[in-house]
N, C-alpha and C positions, 0 to 999 in steps of 0.2 A: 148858735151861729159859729161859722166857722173862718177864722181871717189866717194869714200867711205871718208869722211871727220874724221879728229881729232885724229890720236892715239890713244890718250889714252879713246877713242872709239872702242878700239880694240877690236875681241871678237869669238871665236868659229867659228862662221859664215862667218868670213875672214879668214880664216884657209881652212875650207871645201870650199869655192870661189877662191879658189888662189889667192886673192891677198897678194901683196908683201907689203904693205903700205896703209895707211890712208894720206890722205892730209889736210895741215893747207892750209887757203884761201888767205892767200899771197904768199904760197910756189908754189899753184898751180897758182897762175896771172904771178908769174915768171917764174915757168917753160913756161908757151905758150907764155908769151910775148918773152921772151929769146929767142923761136924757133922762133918768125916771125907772130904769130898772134897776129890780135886785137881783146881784149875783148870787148864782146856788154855787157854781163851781167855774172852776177855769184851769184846763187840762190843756197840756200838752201833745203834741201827737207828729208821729214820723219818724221817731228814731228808734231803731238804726237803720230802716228802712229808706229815708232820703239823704241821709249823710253818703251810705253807700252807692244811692244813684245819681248823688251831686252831679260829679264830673259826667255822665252821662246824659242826664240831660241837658248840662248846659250847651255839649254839642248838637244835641237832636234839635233842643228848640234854639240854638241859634243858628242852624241851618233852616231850621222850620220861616224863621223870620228873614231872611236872607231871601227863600222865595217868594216870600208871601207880596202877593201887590194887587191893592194898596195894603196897608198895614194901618187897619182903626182901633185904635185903644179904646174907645169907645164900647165899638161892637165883640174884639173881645174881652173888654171887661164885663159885657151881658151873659158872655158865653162861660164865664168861668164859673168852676166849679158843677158845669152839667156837661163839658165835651171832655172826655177821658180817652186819646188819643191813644195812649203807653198802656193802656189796661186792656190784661191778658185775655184772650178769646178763649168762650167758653171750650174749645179742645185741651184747653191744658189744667183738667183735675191735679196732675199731677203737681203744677205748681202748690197748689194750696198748702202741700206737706210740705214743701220745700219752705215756705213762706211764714208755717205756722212760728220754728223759733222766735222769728220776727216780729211778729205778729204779738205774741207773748212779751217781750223786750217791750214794744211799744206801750202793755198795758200796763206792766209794774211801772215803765218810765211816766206816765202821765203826767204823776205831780212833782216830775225836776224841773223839764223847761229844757229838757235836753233836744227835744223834737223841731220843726220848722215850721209848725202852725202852731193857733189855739184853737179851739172848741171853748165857747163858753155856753154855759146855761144859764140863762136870766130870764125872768119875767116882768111883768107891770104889775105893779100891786095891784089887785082888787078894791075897787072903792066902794 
């Protein structure tokens, strides 16, 4: 699973996402262990790549929510994580090389916490 990391990470862009929260990475190993799963891992992910489009988005999506009417938390917190508004069309290969440093930074970075989401992997035990 994948949820949106840190509060006070908070930002426009979780507003226009529905979501209700950001998670600290103990809050989230308790809430799944609480329910019954075992963590395999809990990874990090987005840096440097959204620290650099912070400021950016917070203008896009809070223009995005300025016109939006009506504006349901609800409906988009159904939609998040499957509408990718900001992601690049497939005419631009070239981004990919521009992207890959990036791309690299995020994977060594995994296990700091330096990123703005988690990825965890858990399952239910088998009985």
């Amino acid at each position: 699973m994948s949820v949106p990391a840190y509060m006070k990470k908070w930002q426009k862009g979780d507003e226009w996402a529905g979501h209700y929260r950001r998670y600290e990475k103990d809050e989230l190993q308790e809430k799944l262990s609480s329910t019954g799963f075992e963590i395999r891992e809990v990874w990090s992910y987005g840096f440097p790549i959204t620290a650099l489009l912070h400021p950016f988005q917070n203008i896009y999506y809070g223009r995005k929510l300025d016109s939006a009417v009506p504006y349901d938390k609800q409906e988009a917190s159904k939609q998040s994580g499957i509408t990718r508004p900001l992601q690049a069309p497939d005419w631009t290969p070239w981004l990919a090389g521009i992207m890959r440093p990036l791309f690299f930074m995020q994977h060594v970075t995994r296990r700091t916490g330096l990123g703005d989401g988690w990825i965890a992997l858990a399952q239910k035990p088998s009985r």
